[in-house]
N, CA, C and O of each residue as an XYZ file, in Angstrom:
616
protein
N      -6.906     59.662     38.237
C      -8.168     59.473     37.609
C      -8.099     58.215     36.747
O      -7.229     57.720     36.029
N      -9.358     57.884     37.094
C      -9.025     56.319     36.163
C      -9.257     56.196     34.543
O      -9.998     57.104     34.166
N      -8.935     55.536     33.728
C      -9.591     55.931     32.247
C     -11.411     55.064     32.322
O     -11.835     54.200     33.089
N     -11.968     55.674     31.356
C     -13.356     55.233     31.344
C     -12.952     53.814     30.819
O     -11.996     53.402     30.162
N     -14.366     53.071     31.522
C     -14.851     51.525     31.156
C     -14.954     51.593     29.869
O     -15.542     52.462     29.225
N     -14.257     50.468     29.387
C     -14.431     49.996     27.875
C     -16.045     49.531     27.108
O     -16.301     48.337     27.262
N     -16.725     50.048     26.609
C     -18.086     49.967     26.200
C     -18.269     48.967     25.353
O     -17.529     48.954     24.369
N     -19.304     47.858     25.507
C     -19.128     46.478     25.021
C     -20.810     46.829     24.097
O     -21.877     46.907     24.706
N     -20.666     47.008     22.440
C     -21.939     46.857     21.947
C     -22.829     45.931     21.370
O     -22.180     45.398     20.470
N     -23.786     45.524     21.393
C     -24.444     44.130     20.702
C     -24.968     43.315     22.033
O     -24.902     43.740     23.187
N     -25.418     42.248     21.678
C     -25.996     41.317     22.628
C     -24.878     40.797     23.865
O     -23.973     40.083     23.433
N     -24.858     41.055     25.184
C     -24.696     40.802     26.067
C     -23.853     39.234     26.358
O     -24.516     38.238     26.645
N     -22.388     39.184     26.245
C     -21.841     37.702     25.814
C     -21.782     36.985     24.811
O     -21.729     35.757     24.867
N     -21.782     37.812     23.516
C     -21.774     37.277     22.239
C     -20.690     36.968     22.104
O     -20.468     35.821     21.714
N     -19.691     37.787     22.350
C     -18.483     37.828     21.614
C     -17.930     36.391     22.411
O     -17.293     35.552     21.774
N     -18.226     36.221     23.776
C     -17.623     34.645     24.175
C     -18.168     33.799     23.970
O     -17.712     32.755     24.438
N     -19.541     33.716     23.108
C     -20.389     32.831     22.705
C     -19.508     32.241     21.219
O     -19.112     31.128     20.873
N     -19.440     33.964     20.439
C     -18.872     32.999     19.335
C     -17.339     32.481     19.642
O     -17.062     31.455     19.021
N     -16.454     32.918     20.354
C     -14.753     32.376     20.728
C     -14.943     31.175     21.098
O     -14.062     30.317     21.041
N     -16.857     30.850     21.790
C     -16.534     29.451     22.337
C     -16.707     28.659     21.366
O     -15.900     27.733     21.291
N     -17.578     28.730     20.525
C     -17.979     27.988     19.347
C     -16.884     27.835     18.078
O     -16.906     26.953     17.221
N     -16.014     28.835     18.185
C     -14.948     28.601     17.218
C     -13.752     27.894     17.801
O     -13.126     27.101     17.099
N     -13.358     28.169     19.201
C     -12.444     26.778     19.653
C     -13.241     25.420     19.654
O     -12.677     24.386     19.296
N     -14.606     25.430     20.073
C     -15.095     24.226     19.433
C     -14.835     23.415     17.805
O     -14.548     22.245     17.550
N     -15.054     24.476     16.996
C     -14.932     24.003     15.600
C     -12.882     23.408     15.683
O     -12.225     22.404     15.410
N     -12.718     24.368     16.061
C     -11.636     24.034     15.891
C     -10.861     22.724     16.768
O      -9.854     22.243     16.249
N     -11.026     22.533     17.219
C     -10.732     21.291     18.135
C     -11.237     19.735     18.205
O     -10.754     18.741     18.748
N     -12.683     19.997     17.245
C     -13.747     19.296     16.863
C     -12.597     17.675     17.088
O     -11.404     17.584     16.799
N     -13.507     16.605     17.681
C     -12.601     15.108     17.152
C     -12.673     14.310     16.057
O     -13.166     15.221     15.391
N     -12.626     13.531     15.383
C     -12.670     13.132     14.298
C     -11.940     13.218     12.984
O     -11.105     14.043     12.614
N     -12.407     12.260     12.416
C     -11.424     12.474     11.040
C     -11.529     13.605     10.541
O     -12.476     14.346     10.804
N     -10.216     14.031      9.441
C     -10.426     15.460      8.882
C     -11.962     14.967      7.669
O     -12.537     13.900      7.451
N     -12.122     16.303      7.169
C     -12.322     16.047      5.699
C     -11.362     15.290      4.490
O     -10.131     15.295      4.464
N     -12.413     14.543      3.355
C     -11.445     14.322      2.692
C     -10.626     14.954      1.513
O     -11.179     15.642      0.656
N      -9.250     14.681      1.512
C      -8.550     15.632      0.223
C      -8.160     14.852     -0.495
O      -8.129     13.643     -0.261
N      -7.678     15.556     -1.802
C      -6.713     14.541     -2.736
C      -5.569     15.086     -2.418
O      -5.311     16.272     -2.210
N      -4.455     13.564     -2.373
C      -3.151     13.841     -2.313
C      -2.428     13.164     -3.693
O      -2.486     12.067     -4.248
N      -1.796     14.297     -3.901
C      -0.931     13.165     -5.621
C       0.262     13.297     -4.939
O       0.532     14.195     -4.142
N       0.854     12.527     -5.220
C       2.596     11.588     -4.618
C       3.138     11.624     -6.380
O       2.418     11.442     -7.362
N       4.301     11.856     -6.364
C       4.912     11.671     -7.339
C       6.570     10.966     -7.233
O       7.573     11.660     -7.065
N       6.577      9.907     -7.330
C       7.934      9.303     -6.882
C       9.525      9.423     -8.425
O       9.561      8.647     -9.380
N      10.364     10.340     -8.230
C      11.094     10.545     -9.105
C      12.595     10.004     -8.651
O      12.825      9.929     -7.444
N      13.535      9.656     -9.529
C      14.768      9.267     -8.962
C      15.153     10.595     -8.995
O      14.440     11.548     -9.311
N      16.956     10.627     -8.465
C      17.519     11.512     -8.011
C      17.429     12.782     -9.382
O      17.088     13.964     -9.415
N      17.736     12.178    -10.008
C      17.842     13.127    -11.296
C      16.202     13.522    -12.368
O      16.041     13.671    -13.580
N      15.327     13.567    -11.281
C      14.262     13.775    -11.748
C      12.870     13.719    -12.560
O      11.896     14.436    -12.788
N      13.483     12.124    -12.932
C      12.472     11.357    -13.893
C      11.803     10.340    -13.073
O      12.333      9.718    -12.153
N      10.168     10.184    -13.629
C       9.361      9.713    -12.963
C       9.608      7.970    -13.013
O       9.702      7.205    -13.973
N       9.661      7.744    -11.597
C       9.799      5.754    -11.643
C       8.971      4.971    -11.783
O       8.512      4.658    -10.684
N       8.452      4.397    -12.688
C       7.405      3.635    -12.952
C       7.582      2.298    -12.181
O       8.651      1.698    -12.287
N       6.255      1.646    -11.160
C       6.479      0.611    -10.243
C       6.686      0.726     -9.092
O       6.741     -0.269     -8.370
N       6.903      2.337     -8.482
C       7.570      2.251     -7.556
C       5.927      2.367     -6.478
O       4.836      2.767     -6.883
N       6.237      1.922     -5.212
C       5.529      1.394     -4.273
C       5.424      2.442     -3.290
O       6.370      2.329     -2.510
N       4.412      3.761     -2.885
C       4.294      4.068     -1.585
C       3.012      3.879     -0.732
O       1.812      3.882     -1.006
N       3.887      3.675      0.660
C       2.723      3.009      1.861
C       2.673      4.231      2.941
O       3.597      4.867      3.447
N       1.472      4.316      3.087
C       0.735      5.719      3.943
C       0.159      4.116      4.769
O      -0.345      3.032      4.474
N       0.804      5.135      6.332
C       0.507      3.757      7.498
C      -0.603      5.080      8.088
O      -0.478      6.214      7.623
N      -1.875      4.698      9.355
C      -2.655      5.126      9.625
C      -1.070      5.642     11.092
O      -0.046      5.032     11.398
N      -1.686      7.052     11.618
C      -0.761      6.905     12.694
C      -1.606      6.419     14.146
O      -0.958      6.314     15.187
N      -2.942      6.162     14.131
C      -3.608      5.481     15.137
C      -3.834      4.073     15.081
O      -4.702      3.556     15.784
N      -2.870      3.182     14.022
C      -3.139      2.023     13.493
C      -3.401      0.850     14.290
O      -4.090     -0.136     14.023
N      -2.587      1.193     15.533
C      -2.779      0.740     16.647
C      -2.651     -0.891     16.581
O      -3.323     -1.695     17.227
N      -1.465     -1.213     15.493
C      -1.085     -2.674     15.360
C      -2.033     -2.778     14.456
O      -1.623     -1.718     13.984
N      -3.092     -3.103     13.623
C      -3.996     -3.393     12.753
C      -3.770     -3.650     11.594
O      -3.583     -2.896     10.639
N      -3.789     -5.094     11.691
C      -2.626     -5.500     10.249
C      -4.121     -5.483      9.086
O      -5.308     -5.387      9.401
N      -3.449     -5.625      7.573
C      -5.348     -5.784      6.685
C      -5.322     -6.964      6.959
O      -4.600     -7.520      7.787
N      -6.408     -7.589      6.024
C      -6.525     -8.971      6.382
C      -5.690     -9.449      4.683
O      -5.547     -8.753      3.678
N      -5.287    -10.851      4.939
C      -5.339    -11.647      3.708
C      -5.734    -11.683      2.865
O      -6.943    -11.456      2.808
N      -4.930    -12.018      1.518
C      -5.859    -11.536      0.620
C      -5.121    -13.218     -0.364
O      -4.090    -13.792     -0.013
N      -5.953    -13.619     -1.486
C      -5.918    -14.147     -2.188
C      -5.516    -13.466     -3.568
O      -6.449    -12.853     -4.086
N      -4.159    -13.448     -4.356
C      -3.815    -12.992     -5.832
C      -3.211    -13.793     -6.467
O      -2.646    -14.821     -6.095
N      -3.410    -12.893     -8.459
C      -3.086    -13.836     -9.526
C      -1.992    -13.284     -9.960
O      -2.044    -12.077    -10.199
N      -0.955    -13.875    -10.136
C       0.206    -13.229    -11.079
C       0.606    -14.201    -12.190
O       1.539    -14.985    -12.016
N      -0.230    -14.149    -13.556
C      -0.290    -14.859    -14.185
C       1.101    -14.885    -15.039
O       2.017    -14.195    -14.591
N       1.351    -15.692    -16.335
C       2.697    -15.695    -17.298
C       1.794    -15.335    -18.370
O       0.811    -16.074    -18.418
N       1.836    -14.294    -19.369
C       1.452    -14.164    -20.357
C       3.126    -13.185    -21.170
O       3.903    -12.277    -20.876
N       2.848    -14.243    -22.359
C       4.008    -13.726    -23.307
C       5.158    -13.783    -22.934
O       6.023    -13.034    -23.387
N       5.406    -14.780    -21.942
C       7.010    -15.107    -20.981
C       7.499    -13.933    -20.584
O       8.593    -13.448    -20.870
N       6.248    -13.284    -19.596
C       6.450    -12.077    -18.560
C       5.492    -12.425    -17.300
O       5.180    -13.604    -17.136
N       5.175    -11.767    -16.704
C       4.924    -11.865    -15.486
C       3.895    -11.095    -15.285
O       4.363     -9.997    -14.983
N       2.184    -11.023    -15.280
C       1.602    -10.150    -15.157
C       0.432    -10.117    -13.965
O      -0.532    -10.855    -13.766
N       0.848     -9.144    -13.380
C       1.353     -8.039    -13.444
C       2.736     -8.142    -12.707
O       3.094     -9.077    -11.990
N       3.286     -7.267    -12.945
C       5.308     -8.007    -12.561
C       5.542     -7.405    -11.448
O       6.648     -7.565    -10.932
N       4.225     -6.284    -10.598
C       4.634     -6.193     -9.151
C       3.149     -6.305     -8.677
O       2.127     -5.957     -9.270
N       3.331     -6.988     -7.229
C       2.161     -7.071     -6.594
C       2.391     -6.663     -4.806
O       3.312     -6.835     -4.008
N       1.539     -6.282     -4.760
C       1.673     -5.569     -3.036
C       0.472     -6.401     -2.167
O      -0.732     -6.152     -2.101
N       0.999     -7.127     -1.738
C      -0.320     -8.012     -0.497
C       0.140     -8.292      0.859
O       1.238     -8.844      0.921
N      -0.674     -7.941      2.375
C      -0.869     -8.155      2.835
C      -0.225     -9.195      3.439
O      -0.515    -10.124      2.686
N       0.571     -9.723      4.447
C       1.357    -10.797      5.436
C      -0.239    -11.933      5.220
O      -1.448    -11.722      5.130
N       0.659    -13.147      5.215
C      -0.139    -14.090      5.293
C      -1.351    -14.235      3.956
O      -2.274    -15.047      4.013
N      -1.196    -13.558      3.121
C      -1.503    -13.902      1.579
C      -1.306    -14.659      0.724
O      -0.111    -14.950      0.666
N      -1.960    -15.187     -0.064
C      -2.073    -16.197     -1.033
C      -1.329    -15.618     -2.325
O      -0.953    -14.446     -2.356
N      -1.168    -16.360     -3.218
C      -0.527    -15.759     -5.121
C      -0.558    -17.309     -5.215
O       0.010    -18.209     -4.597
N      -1.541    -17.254     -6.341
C      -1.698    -17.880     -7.333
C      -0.892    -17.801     -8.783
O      -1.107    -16.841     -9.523
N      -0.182    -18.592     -9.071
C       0.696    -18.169    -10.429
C      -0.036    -19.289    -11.596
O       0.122    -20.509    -11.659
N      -0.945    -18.321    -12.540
C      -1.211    -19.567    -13.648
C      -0.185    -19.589    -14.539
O       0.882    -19.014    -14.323
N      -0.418    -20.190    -15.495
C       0.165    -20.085    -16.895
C      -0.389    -20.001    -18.303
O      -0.368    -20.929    -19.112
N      -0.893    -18.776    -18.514
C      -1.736    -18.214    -19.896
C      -0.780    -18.711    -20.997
O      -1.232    -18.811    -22.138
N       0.624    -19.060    -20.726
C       1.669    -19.079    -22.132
C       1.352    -20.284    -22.516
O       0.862    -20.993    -21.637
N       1.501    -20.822    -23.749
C       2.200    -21.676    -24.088
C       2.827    -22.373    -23.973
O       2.560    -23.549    -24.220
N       4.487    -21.767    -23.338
C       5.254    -22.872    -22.698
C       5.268    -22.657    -21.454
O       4.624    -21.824    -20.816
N       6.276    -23.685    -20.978
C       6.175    -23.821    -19.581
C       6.749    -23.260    -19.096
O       7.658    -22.644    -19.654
N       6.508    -23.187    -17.794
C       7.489    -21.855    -16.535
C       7.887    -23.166    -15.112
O       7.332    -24.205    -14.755
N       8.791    -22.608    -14.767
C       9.037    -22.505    -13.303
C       9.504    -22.021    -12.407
O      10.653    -22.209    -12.007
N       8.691    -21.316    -11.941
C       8.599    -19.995    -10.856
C       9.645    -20.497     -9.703
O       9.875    -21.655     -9.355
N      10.057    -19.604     -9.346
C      11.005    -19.605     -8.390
C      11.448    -18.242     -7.587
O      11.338    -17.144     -8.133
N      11.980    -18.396     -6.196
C      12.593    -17.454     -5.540
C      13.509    -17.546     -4.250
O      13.014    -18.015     -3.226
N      14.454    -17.239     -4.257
C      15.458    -17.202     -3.544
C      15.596    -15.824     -2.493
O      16.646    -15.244     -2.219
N      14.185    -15.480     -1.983
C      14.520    -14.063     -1.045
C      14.121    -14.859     -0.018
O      13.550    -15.941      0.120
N      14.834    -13.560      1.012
C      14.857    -14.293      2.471
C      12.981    -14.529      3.035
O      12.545    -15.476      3.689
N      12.239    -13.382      2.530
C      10.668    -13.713      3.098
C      10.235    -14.790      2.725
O       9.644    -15.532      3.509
N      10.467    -15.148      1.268
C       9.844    -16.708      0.887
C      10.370    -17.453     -0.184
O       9.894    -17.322     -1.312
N      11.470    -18.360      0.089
C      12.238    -18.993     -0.695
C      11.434    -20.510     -1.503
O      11.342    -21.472     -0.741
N      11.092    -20.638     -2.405
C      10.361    -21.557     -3.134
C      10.438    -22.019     -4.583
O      10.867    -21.387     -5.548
N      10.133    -22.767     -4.555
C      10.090    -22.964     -6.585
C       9.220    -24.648     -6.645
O       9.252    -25.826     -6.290
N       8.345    -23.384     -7.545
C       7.537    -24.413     -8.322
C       7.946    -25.258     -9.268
O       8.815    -24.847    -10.037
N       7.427    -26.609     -9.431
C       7.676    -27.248    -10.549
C       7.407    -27.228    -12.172
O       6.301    -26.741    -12.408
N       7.886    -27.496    -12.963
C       7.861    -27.296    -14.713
C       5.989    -27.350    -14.458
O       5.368    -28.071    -13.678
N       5.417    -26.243    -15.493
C       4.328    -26.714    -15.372
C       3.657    -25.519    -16.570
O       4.145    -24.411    -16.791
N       2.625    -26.012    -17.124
C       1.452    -25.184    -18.161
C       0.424    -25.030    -17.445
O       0.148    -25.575    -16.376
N      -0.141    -24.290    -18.032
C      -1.979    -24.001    -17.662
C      -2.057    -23.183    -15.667
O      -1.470    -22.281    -15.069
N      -3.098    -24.165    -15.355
C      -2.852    -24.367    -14.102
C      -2.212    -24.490    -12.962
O      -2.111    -25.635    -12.520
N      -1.745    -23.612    -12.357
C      -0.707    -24.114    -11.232
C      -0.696    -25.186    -10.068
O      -1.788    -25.696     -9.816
N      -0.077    -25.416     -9.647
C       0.333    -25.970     -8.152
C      -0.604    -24.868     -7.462
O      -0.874    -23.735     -7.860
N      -1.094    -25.667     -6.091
C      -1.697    -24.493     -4.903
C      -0.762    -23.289     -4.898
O       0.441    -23.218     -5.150
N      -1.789    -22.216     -4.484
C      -0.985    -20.955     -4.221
C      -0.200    -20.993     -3.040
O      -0.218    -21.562     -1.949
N       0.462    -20.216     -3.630
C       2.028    -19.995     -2.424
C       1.518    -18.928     -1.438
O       0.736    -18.035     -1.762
N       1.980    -19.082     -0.325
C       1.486    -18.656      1.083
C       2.823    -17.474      1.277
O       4.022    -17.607      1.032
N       2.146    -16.444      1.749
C       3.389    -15.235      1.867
C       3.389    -14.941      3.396
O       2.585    -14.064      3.710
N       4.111    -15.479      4.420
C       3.749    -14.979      5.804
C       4.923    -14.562      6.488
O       5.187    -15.059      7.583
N       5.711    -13.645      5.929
C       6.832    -12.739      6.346
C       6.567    -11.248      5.495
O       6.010    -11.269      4.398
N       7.010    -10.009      6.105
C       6.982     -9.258      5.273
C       8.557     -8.876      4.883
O       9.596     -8.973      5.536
N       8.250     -8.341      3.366
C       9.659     -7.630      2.519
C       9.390     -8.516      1.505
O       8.632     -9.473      1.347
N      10.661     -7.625      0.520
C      10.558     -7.653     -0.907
C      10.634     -9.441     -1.435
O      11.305    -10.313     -0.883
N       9.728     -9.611     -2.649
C      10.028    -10.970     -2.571
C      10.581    -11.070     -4.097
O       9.664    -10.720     -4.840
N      11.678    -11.399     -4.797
C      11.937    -11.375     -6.238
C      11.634    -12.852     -7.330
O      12.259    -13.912     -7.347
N      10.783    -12.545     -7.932
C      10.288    -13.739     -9.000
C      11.433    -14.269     -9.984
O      12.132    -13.377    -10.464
N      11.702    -15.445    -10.320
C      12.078    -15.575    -11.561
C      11.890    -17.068    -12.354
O      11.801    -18.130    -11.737
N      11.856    -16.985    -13.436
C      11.134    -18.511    -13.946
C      12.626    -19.171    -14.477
O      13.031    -18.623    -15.503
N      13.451    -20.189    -13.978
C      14.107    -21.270    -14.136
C      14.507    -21.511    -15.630
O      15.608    -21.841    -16.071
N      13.494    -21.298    -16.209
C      13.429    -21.545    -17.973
C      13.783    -20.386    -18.551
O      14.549    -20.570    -19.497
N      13.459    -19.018    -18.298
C      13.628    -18.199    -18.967
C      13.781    -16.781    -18.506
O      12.790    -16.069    -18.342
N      15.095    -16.325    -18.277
C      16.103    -15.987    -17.413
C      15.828    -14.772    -17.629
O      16.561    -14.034    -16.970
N      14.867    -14.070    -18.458
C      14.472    -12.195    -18.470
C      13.473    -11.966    -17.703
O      13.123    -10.839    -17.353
N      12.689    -13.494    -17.234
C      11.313    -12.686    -16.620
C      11.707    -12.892    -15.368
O      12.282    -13.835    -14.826
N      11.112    -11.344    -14.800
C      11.530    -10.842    -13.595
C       9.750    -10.159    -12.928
O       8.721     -9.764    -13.476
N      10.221    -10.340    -11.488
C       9.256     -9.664    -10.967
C       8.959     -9.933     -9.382
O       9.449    -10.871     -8.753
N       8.008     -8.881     -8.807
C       8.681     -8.752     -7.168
C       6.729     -9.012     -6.800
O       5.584     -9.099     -7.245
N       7.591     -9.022     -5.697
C       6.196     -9.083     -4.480
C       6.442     -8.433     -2.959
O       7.143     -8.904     -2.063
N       5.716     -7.307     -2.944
C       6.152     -6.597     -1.564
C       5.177     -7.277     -1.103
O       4.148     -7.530     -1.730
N       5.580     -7.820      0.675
C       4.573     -8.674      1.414
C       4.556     -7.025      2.352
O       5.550     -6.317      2.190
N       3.487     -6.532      3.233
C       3.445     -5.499      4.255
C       2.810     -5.857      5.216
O       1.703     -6.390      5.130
N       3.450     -5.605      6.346
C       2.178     -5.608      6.958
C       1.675     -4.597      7.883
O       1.436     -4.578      9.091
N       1.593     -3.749      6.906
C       0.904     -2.323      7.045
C      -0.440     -2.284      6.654
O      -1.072     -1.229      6.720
């Protein structure tokens, strides 16, 4: 004897109406919604690193570099401000001189080896960044100021 047919109640194909509509939702294409993400970058022993640099790459980026950008990393108070900058392959930096005395910028990393001449106020044309990696600042005259330039080209 067979067991009785399973008795289906309500409207006639609902129930695969809604399974279809919820693998729809669920499968949907497009970007997600948006969230907040907080990143917190700590060294090994658990204190927070001030300066430190993270890069979220798209994973469909599909080669898509940003574009160029034009920046200032001025000398105020025989420092470097702001003493890290993150730009784009093939970017500009402008270095004025807000101080008083004079600077001359310089760098010895492999992305962009250069040095400007003694100079106040106004700089020399901006320096052209078209390699990426870390680039380290330092002024010739005055041997504490320090400061970097990540080139990406992310």
């Amino acid at each position: 004897m067979r067991p009785p047919a399973r008795v289906h109640r309500g409207v006639p194909g609902a129930r695969q109406w809604a399974a279809a509509l919820l693998l729809a939702a669920l499968t949907r294409v497009g970007p997600a919604p948006a969230a907040t993400l907080v990143i917190t970058v700590q060294s090994p022993d658990g204190h927070a690193l001030a300066g430190a640099v993270v890069m979220a790459r798209p994973l469909d980026s599909q080669g898509k570099r940003p574009a160029p950008v034009h920046a200032v990393m001025d000398q105020v108070d025989r420092a470097f401000a702001p003493d890290l900058l993150v730009i784009p392959v093939g970017s500009t930096v402008e270095f004025p001189n807000s101080d008083s005395v004079s600077h001359q910028i310089y760098s010895f990393s492999q992305p962009k080896r250069f040095k400007l001449p003694l100079y106040r106020g106004k700089p020399y044309p901006p320096v052209q960044f078209d390699q990426a990696g870390v680039v380290t600042l330092g002024c010739n005259i005055h041997d504490d100021m320090l400061a970097y330039l990540l080139v990406t080209d992310a």
